[in-house]
N, C-alpha and C positions, 0 to 999 in steps of 0.2 A: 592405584589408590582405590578404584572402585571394589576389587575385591576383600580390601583390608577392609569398607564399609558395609559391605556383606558381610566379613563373618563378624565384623561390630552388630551388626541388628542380631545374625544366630543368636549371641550372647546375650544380647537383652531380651529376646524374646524367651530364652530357655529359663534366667534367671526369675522372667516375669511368672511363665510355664511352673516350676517349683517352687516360688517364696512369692509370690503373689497374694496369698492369702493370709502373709506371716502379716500386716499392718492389721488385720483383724483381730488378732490374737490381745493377748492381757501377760499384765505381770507375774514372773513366774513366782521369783525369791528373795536373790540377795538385794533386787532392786528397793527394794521395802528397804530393807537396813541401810542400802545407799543413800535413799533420800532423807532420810531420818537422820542420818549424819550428815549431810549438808543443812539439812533444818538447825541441827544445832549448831553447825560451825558457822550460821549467817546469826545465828538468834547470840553466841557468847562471844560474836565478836575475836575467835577466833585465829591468830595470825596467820597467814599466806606461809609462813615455815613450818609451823604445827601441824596445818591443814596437808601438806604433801609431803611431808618427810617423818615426822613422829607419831602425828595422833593416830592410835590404833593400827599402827602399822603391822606388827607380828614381823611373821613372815617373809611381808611384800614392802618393798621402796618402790613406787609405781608412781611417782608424781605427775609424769604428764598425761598417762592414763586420767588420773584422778582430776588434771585440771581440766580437758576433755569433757570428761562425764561431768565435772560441775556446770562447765557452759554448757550442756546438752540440758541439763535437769532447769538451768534457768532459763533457756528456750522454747521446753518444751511441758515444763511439769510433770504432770499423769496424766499427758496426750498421747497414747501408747504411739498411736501409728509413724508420727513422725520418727521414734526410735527405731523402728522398723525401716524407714524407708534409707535411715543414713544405715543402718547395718548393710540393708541390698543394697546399697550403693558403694559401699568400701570393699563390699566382698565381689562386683562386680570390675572394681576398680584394682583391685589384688588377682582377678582372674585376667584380666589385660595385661599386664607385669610380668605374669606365670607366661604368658603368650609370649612378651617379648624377650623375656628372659631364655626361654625357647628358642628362641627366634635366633637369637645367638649362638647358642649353641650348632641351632643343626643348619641356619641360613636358609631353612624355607619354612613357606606359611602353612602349610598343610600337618605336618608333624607339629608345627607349632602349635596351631588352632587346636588342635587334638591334643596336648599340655593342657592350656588354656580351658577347655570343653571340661576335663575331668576333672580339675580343679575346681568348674564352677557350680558341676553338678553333681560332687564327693559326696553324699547323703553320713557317712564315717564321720567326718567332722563336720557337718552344717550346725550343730547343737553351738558353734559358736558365733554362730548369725544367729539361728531362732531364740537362743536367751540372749538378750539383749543387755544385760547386766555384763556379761562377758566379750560383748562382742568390742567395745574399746579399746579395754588392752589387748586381747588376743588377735582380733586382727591388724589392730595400731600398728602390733608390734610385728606382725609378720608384715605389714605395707612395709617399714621402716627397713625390714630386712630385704627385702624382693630387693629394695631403690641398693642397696649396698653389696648385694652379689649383684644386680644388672652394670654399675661402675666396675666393680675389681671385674667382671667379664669381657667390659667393655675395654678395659684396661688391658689385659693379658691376651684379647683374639684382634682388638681394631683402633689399637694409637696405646702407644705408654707414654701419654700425658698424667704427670703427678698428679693436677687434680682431679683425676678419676678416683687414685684412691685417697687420696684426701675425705674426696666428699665418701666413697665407701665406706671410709671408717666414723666420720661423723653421722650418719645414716645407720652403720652398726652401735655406734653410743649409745644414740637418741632412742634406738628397739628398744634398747633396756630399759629404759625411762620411762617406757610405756607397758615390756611385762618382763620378767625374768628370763622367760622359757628362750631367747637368741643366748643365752652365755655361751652355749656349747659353740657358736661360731669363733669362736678362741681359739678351738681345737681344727676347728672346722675349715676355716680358712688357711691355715700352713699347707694341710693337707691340698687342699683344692689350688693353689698356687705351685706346689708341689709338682701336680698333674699337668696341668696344662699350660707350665710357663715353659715354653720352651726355648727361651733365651737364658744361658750361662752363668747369669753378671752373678755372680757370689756377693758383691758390695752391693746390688741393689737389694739382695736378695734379705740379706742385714739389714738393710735401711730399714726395709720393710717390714721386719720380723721385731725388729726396733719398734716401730713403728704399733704396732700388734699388741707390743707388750707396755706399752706407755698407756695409749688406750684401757686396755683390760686393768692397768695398775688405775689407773683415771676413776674405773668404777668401782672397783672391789676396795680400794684403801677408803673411799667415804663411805663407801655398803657398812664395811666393818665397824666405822664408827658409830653408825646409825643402830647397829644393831646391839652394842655398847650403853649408848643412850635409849635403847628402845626395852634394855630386857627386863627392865621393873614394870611394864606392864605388857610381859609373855604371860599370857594363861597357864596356871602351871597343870593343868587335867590338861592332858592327852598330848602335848608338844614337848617331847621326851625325845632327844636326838636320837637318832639310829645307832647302833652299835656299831661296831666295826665289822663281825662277822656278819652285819645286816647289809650294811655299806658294802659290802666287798660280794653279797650272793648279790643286791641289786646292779653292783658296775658291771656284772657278768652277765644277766638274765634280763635285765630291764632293757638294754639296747638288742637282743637278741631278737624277744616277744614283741619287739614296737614294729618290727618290720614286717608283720603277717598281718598284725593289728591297724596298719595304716591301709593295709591292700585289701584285705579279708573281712566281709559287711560282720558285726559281731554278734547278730542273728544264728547267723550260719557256723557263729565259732561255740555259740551256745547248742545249737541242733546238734554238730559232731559229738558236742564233749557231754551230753543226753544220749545219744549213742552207743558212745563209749563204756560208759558207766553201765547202758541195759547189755553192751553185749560182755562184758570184761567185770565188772564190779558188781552181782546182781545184788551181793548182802548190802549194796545202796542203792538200793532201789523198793519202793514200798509201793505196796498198790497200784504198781504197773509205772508210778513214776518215780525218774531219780531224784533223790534228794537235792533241792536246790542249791544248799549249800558245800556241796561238794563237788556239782555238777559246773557251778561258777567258780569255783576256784583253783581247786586242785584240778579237774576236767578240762576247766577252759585252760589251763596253763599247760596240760600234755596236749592239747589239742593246738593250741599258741607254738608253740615248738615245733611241732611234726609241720606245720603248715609253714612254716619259717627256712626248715628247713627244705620244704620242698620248693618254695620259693629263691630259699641259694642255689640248689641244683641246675634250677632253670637260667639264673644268670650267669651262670657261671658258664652253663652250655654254650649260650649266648655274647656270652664274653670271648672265649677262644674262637668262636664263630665269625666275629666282627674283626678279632685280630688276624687270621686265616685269611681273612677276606681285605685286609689292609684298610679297615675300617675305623682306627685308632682314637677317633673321635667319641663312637660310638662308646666303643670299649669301656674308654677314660670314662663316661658318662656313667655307665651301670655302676661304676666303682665309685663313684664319687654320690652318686646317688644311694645307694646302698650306705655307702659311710653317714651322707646329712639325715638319712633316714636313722639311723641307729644311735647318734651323738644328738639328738636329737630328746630322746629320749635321758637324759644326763642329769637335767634340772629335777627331776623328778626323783631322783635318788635319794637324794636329801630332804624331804619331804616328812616332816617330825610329824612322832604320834599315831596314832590308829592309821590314819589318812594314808599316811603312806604305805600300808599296807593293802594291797590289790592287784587283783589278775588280769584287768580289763582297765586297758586306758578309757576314762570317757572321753567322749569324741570332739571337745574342744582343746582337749591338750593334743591331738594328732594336727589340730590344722596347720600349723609349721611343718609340720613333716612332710603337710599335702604337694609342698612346693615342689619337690624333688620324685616324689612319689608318680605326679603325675607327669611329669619330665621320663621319667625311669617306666613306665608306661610306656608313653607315646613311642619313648626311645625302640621298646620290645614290640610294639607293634609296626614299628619301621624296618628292624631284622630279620623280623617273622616276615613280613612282604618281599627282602633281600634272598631269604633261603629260599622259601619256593617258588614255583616257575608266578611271575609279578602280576600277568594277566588275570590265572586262574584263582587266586589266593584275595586278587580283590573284592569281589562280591562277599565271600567270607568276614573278612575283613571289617568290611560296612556293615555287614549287619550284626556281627560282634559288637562294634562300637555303638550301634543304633539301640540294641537289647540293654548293654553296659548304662546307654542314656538314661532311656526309659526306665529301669529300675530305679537308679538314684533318684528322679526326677518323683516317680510314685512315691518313695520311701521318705523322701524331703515332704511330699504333702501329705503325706500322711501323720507325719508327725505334727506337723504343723497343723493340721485339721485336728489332731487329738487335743495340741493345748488351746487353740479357737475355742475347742470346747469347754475345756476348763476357763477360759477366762472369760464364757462367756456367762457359766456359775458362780464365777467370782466377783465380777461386774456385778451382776444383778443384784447379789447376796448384799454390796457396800452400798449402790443405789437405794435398793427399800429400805435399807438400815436409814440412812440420810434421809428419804423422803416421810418417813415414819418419827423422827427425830431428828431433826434440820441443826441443829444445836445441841449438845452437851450439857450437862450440868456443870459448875463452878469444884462440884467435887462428885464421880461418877465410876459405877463396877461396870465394866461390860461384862454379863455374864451368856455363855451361852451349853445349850444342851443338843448334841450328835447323834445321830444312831449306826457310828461309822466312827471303824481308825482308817485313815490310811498312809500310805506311803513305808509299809512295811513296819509299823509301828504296832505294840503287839494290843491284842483284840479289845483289851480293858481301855484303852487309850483314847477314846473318842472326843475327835477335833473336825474343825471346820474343812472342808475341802483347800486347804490354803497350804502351801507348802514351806511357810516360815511362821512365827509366831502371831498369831488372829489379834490379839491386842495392840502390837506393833500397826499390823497396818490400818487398824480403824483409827488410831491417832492420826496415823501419815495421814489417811485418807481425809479426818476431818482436818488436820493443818491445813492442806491445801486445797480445801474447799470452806476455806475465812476465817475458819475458829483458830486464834491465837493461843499455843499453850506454852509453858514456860521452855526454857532450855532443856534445864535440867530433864524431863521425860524422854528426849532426844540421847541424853545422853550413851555410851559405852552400849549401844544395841540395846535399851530398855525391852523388853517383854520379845526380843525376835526368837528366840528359841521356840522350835516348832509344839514344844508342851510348857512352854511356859505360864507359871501367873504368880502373878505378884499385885500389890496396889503400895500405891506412896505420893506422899503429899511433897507439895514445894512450892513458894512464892504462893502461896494462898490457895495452890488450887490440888485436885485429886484425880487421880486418875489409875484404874487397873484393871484386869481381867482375870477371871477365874472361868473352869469347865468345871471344877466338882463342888458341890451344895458344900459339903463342909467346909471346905478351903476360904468360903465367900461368906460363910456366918463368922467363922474366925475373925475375918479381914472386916468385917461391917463393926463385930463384939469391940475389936480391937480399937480402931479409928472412928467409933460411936458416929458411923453414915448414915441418915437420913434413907431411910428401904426405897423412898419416893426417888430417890436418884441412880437405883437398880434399873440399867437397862438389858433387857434377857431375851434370847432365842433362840427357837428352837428348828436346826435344820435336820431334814428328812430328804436322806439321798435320792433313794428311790424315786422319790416325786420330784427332786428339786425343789423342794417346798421350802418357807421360809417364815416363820409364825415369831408374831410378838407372844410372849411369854409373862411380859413382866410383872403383869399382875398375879398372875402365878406365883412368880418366884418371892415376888415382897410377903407374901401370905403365908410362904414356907417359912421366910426369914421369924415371921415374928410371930410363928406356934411355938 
């Protein structure tokens, strides 16, 4: 037991080590639209059915995700850090799980802890800890799933007691309820019982596959209807199913690409496929650089392949290695691992609209994958120790996996030190807004002036450093800082589009934002606004600077 408390501190110390600084950090995005939709679903009174199953759903039936993040948002409002510290703590508690679910597998601590280690310091998918708007469902849902492969494991290697999988398939329900991306355990588990049930019973074997498909019917036949009830308010811009010949290159290439993409940091998938393009394509390449858009897609997707494929080559070595060697355990593992890593990738197929279109997974959709991935690791550097002589191969070994740390561990804080920063421009930017104007007007423009597009947005486009709609969260920000404003401005994501403006009245009162003079003499000409209720500013990146404007702008309005 003492050594199991030893490597329990590693892991907190290492977690401390890379995401320490993440409770520093600020809102990034979707959180702004989140809380603005709980503002209205508390302010219209709202039903608890509406609330997790219809309102604005699209896409996603995520209700316990949703009821989660509601009790998070009334815990904690826009106290960033406490969202912060339940992320490192779920993702510290999913890296435990990964260990024991290891642990099962190979029945020792060592290759286990080394599962567990890379799982907790993947830098690939930590974007689903450091935005914190994602870290609910996404890691919710891979907790849920760890708890129902460590049952069906527990089941099939040490007692077939039914309620192993009882509780495994209630624990694969409940993932779904918190995000989509377990479906593919549908697929996923025949297969894996397949491998390593090595008892005969054909009739349990049915029971069980029975059992699978009751489940999977349990979720998909109410998904269906919800999606029925839901389609009169799909956005009909940009959620356009995929074709079939779309559907059919994605079932072939999507699970192929996800399994370089889960191993392979996507720094270094961007450096090859910049590479490739100066040594192979130079008519894209202009002034010594390749074109980025080609360089990210078609680049990084011959670049996703070749690294894929040389990733099969090596397990595959490894595979006939471990069966050579009457290691069958092993074996089963790269194979089954290799399969969750690439069905893995499934949910994403179906993925309507522009959106689903992309070469590069971002790296909170790989955190599912991380499960197996670092299993399927640990596994190859337990073979790698088996083939050569055990002595000499350890020192190697360790410092492979010490460098392996280290990197993720830099690369987690670095990111994390880059949005620190940004939140700590965005903090300040709402603070002097507030301390400058403590209260709103009864009917009010926020208008404001840039000298900056960012976030790839093209050069004309100048917006606040904020990476969702500036209107949006100066409301959020003054709702939960006292000022009462109606429902209605809560509503269907009011102003969250990151170039949006608009203004509009409701139950007496006014409220909108504009970035271009014109747009804001319209809106004033229009709704005959008091200029005295113009609040304007002006940000300057370079300095960070933040200047009231407004008497500026009322002067503009009424030459």
């Amino acid at each position: 037991s003492s050594s199991i408390y030893f490597l329990i501190a590693i892991y907190f110390f290492l977690a401390f080590l890379a995401f320490g600084r993440l409770p520093f950090a600020f809102f990034q995005q979707d959180e702004w639209a989140i809380i603005g939709t709980y503002s209205y679903f508390d302010k219209a009174n709202i039903g608890w059915f509406e609330r997790l199953f219809t309102y604005g759903q699209n896409t996603h039936t995520i209700p316990l995700s949703g009821l989660t993040s509601y009790f998070e948002y009334k815990l904690f409002g826009l106290n960033f850090s406490p969202y912060a510290y339940f992320s490192i703590a779920i993702h510290l508690l999913n890296s435990g799980l990964v260990f024991y679910l290891a642990f099962l597998f190979f029945k020792k601590k060592l290759p286990a802890f080394i599962a567990g280690l890379i799982f907790l310091v993947d830098s690939i998918p930590s974007q689903a800890i450091t935005w914190v708007a994602t870290t609910t469902s996404t890691a919710g849902a891979t907790l849920l799933t760890l708890l129902s492969l460590i049952f069906l494991t527990k089941f099939l290697f040490h007692g077939r007691k039914k309620k192993l999988i009882v509780l495994s398939l209630i624990f694969l329900f409940l993932s779904l309820l918190f995000k989509e991306s377990s479906i593919f355990m549908f697929l996923f588990i025949p297969l894996f019982w397949f491998v390593f049930n090595n008892e005969r019973n054909y009739k349990r074997t049915l029971r069980f596959f029975t059992a699978i498909a009751f489940v999977a019917g349990l979720y998909i036949f109410p998904r269906l209807v919800l999606i029925i009830l839901n389609a009169s308010s799909f956005s009909p811009d940009g959620l356009t199913a995929p074709t079939l010949p779309v559907l059919a290159y994605r079932i072939i290439s999507f699970p192929f690409k996800v399994i370089s993409q889960s191993i392979i940091p996507h720094d270094f998938i961007y450096f090859f496929s910049d590479k490739l393009l100066l040594l192979s394509y130079p008519n894209f390449v202009q002034g010594g650089s390749p074109d980025i858009h080609i360089s990210q897609t078609i680049g990084a997707d011959m670049i996703t392949y070749i690294f894929t494929a040389i990733i099969l080559l090596i397990c595959a070595w490894l595979y006939f290695f471990a069966r050579k060697r009457k290691m069958f355990l092993h074996a089963n593992l790269i194979v089954t691992s290799i399969f969750f890593i690439s069905l893995s990738s499934l949910p994403f197929i179906f993925i309507p609209g522009n959106a689903g279109y992309f070469s590069v997974f971002d790296g909170r959709s790989l955190y599912l994958s991380g499960i197996f991935k670092s299993i399927l690791l640990a596994n190859i550097i337990l073979l790698i120790y088996h083939f050569f002589v055990k002595k000499k191969i350890i020192p190697i070994l360790f410092i492979l996996l010490v460098l392996l740390t280290g990197f993720n561990v830099v690369n987690i804080r670095k990111s994390i030190e880059y949005e620190t920063r940004q939140g700590e421009i965005r903090k300040s930017i709402l603070d002097q807004m507030q301390k400058i104007y403590p209260k709103l007007p009864e009917k009010t423009i926020i208008y404001t002036e840039s000298d900056s597009s960012y976030y790839g947005l093209p050069i004309d486009e100048k917006i606040m450093p904020f990476f969702s709609g500036f209107g949006q969260v100066v409301l959020v920000w003054y709702e939960t800082r006292g000022q009462n404003f109606p429902a209605c401005f809560f509503q269907d994501k009011y102003l969250y589009a990151i170039i949006e403006q608009d203004y509009k009245e409701c139950e007496g009162r006014g409220y909108g934002y504009f970035r271009k003079l014109d747009s804001l003499k319209e809106a004033v000409r229009q709704y005959n606004i008091d200029t005295n209720n113009i609040i304007s500013f002006r940000y300057t990146s370079g300095e960070d600077k933040l200047e009231d404007i407004s008497i500026e702008t009322r002067k503009k309005l009424v030459q």
